[in-house]
C-alpha positions as CSV (number, residue, x, y, z in Angstrom):
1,X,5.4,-7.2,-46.2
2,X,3.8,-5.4,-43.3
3,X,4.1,-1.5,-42.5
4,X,5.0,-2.2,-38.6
5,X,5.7,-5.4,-36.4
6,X,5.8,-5.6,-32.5
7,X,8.4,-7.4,-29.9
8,X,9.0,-7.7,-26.5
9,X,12.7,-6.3,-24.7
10,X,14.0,-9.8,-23.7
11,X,11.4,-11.9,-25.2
12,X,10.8,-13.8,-28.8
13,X,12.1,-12.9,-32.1
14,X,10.0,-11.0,-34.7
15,X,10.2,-11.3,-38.5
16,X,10.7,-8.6,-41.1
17,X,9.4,-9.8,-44.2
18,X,9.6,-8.9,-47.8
19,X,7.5,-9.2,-50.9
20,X,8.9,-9.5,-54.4
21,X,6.2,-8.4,-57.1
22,X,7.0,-8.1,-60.7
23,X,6.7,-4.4,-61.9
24,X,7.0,-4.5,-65.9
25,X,6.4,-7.6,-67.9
26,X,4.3,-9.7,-65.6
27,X,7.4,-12.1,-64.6
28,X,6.1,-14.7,-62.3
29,X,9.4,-17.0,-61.5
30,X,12.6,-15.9,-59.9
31,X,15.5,-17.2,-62.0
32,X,18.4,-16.6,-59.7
33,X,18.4,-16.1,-55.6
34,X,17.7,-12.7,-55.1
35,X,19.9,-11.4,-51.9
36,X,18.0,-8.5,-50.1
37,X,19.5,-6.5,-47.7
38,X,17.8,-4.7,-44.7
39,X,19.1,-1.9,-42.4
40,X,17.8,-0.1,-39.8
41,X,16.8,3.5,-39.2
42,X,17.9,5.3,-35.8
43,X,15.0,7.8,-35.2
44,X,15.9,9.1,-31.9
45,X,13.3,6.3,-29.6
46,X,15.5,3.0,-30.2
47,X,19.2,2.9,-30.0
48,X,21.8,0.4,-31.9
49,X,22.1,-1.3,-29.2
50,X,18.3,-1.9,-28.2
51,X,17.7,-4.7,-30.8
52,X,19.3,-7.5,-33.1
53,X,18.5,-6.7,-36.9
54,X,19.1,-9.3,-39.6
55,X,21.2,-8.0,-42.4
56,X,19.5,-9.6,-45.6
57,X,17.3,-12.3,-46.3
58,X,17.4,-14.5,-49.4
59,X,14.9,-15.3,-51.7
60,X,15.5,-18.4,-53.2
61,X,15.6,-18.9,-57.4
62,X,12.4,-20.7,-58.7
63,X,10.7,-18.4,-56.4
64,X,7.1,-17.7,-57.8
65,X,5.9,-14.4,-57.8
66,X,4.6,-12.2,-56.7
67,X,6.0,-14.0,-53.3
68,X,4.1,-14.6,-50.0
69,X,5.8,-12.7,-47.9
70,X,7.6,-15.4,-45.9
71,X,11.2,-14.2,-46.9
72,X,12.4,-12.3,-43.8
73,X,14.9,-11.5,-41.4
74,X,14.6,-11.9,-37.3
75,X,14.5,-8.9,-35.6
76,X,14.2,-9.3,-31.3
77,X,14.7,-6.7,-28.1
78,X,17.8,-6.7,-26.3
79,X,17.0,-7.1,-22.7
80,X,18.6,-4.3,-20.2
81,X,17.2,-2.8,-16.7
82,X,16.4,0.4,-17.8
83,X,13.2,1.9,-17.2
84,X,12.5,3.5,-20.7
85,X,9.2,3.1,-21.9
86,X,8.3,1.2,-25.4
87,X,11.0,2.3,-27.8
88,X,10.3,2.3,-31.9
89,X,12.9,2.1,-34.6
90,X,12.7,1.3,-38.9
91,X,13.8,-1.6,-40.4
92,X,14.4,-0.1,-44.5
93,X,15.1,-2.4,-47.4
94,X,18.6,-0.7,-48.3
95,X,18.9,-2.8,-51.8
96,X,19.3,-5.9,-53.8
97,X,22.2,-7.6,-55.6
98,X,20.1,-7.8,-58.9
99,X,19.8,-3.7,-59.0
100,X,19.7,-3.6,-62.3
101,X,16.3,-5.8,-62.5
102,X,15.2,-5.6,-59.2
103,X,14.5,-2.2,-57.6
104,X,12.9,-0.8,-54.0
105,X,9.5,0.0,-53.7
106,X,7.8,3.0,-51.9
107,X,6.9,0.8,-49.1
108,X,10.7,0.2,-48.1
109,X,10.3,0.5,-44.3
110,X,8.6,-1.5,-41.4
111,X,8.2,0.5,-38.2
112,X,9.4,-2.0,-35.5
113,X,8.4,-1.3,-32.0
114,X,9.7,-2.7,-29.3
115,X,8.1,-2.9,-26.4
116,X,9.4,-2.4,-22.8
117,X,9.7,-5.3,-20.1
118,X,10.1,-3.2,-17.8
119,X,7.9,-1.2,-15.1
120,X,8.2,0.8,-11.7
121,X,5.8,2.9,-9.6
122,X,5.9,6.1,-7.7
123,X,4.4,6.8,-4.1
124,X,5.2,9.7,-1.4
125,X,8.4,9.2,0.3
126,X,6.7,10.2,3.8
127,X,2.8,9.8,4.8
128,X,3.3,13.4,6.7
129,X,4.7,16.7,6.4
130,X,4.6,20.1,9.2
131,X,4.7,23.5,8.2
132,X,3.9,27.0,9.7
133,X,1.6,29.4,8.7
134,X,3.6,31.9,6.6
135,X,7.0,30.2,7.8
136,X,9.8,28.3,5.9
137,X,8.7,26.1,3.3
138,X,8.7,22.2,3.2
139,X,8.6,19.3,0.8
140,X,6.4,17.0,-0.2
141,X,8.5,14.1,-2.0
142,X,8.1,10.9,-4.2
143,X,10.1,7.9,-4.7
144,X,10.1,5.6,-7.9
145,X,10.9,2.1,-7.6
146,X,11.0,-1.1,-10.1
147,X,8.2,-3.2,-9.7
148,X,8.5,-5.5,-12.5
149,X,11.9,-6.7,-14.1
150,X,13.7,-5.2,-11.2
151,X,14.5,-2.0,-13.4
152,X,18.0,-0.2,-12.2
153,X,18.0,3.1,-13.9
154,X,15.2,5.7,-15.0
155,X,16.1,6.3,-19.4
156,X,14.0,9.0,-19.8
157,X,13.4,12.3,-17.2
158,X,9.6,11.7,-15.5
159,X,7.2,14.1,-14.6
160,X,5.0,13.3,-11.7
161,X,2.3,15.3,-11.1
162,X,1.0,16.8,-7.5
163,X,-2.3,17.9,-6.5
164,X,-4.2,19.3,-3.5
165,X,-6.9,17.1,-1.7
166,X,-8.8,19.5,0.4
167,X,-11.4,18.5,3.5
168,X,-13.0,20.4,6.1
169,X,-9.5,22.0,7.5
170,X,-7.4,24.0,4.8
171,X,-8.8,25.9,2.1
172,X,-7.5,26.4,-1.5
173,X,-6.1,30.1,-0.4
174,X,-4.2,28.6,3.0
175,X,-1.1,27.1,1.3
176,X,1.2,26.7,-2.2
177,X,1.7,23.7,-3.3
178,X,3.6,23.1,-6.6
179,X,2.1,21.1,-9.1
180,X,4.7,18.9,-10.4
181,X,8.6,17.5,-9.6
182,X,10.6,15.7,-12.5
183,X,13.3,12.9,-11.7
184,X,16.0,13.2,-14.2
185,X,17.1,10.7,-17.1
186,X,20.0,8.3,-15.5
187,X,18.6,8.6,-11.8
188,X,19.1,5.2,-10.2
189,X,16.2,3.1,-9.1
190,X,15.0,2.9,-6.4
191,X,15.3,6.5,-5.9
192,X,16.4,8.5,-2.5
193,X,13.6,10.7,-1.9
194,X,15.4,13.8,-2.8
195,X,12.8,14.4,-5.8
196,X,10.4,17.1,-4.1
197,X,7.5,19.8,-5.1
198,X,7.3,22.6,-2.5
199,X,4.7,23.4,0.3
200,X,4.2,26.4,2.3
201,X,1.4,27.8,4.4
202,X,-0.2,31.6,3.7
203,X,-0.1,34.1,6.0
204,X,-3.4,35.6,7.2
205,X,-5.0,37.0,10.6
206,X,-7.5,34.2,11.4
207,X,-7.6,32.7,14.7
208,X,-8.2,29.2,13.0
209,X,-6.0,26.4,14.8
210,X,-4.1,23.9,12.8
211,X,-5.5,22.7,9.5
212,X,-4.3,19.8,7.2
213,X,-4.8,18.6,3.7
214,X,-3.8,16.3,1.3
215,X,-0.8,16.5,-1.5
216,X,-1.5,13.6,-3.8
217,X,0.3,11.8,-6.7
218,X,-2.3,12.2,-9.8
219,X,-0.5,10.6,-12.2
220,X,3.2,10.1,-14.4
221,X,3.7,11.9,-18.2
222,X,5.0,7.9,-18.5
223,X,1.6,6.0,-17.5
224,X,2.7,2.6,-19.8
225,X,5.7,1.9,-17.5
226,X,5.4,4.0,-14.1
227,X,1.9,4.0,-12.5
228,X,1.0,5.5,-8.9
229,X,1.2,3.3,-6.1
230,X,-0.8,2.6,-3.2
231,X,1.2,5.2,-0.8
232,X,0.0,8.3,-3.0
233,X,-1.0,10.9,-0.5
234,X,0.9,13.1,2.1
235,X,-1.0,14.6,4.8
236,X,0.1,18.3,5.1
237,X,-0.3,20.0,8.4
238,X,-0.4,23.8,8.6
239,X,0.8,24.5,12.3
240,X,-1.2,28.0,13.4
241,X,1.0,31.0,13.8
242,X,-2.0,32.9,16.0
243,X,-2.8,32.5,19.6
244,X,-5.3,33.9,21.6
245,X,-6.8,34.1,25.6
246,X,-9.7,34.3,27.1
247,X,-10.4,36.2,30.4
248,X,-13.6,37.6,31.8
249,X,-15.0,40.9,31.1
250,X,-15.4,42.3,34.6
251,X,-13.9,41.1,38.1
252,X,-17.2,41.2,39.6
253,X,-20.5,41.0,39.0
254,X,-23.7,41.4,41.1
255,X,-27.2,39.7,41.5
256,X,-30.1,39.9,43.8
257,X,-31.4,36.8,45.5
258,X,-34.6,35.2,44.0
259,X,-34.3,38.5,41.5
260,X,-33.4,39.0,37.8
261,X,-30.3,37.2,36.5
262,X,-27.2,38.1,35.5
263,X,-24.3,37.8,33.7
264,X,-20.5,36.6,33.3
265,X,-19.1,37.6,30.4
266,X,-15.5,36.7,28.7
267,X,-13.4,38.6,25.9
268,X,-11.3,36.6,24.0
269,X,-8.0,38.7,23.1
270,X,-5.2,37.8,20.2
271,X,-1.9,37.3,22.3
272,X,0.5,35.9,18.9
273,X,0.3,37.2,15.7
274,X,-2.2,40.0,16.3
275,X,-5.1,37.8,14.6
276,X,-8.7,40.0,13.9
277,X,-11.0,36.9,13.1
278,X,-12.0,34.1,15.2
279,X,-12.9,31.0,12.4
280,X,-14.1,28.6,14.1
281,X,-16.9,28.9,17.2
282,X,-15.3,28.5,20.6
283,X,-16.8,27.2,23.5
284,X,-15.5,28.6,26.7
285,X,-16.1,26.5,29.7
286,X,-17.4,28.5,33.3
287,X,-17.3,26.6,36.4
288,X,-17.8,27.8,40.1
289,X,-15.5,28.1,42.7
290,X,-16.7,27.9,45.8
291,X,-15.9,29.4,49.2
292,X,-17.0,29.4,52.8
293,X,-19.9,31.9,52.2
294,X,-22.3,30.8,49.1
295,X,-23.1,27.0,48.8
296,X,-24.0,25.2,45.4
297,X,-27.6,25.0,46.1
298,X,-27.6,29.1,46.3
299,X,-26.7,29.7,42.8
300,X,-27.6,28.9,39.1
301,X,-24.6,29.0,36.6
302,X,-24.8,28.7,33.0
303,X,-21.8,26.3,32.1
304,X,-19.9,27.8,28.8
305,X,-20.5,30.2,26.3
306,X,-20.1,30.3,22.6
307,X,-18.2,32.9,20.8
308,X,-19.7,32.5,17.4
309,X,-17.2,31.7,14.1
310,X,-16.8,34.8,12.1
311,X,-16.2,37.0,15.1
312,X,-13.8,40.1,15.1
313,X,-11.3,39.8,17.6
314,X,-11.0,41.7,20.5
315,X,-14.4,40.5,21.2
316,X,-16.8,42.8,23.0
317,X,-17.7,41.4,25.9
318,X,-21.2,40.2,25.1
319,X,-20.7,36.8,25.1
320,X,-21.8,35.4,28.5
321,X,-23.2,32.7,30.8
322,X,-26.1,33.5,32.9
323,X,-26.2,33.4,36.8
324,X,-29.0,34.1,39.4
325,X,-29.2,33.8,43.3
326,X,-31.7,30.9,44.1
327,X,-34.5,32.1,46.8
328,X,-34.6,30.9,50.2
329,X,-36.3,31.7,53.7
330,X,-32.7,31.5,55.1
331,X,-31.7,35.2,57.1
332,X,-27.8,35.2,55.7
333,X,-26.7,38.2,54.3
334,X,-24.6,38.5,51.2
């Protein structure tokens, strides 16, 4: 009577119905019950043991036709914890017990679709993960767990899909992350953590620090039963394998009293890793030290210097603070 019906796993009974309609000689009673008989058709979604499928359903003598459609057989979702998605199999009119008057029309088949009960979700297994620039890989994994109808095993093998979430720290070029990791059919729920994509950080020569960014769950290839839960993103931390120092250019420097000023300048040097760029600006710090010969008052000394971002490493020296002897009437010497 109707092309495709729904049910729930677990939940109500559905109805496969038939229609009788005379074909040759306008006939429009049913002189003896008419025995129908319905089978169903596997077709690789639904298994046998996924539903209950009447066998046949009667249609009574004295029937009137063509009939109403109200002759059917109950058709309902066996409830089981799997996580599996909504599952479809046919219900086919296989024949009738008055073959010789009675034949099966084109329209022998109801698609029946039964549809799941069950539903889980999948986050990051940790909210943080190290690596090191150009060192051993790591792993950024999910978990799956039932959230509704406390599923216990996974039916079907699920992709989850991984992508980057870049800020101000890492760039697209800094790392590798892979873009998806699949939990295989039969896994137990909830699952270990074991199920990872991997992460690594890209060598390069840039004095740059350490940089993060984020490896997020975008999404499931089962959306209807597994969505992404609250816990989707991993921050990634890319430890820097370049180190650098800073010392000042010259061991001594010399300036007039009440004259011009001068200058203390630093060069910043790669000590690990032999890095060639600075990335970001640095800002060096100068203080004074004073001894028993010049006082505080007798001296101006700019406090820090800037080496710009973008700067080739070793720098030249010409990144300094000023300094200049302050003038006084005081007969003192050096």
């Amino acid at each position: 009577a109707a092309a495709s019906t729904s049910i729930t796993e677990g939940g109500a009974s559905g109805s496969v119905c038939v229609v009788l309609t005379g074909t040759t000689g306008s006939p429009t009673e049913l002189a003896n019950a008419l025995a129908v008989s319905v089978a169903s058709v596997l077709n690789g979604e639904a298994g046998a043991g996924d539903f209950s499928l009447g066998a046949s359903v009667t249609i009574p003598a004295g029937t009137m036709l063509p009939t109403d459609g109200s002759h059917c057989v109950a058709v309902s979702g066996t409830e089981d914890t799997l996580l599996e998605g909504d599952e479809a199999f046919g219900a086919r009119i296989s024949g009738t017990d008055q073959s010789a008057v009675v034949s099966v029309g084109a329209s022998d088949t109801a698609t029946v679709t039964i549809t799941e009960n069950d539903a889980g979700e999948v986050e990051v297994a940790a909210a943080s993960v190290g690596i090191t620039e150009d060192g051993a890989a790591g792993s950024v994994c999910v978990v799956l767990t039932g959230t509704t109808g406390s599923p216990t095993e996974l039916a079907n093998a699920l992709a989850v899909s991984v992508v980057s979430v870049l800020n101000a720290e890492a760039g697209a070029g800094e790392f590798s992350l892979g873009s998806s990791v699949t939990i295989p059919a039969g896994t137990t729920l909830p699952t270990d953590g074991s199920h990872c994509v991997t992460v690594s950080g890209m060598e390069d020569t840039l004095l740059e620090g350490d940089e993060a960014f984020g490896a997020r769950i975008s999404g499931t290839d089962q959306t209807s039963v597994v969505s992404v839960g609250a816990s989707d993103t991993t921050t990634v931390t890319i430890t820097d394998n370049e180190a650098a120092e800073v010392d000042v250019a010259a061991s001594s420097v010399s300036i007039t009293e009440g004259g011009a000023a001068g200058s203390v300048c630093v060069v910043l040097t790669g000590t690990t890793g032999s890095p060639t760029e600075l990335v970001n600006a640095l800002a060096v710090s100068v203080t004074s030290l004073l001894n028993a010969e010049a006082g505080a008052g007798d001296f101006s000394l700019g406090p820090s210097v800037t080496i710009p971002a973008g700067t080739t490493l070793p720098t030249d020296g010409s990144h300094c603070v000023a300094v200049s002897g302050t003038e006084d009437t005081f007969l003192e010497g050096d």
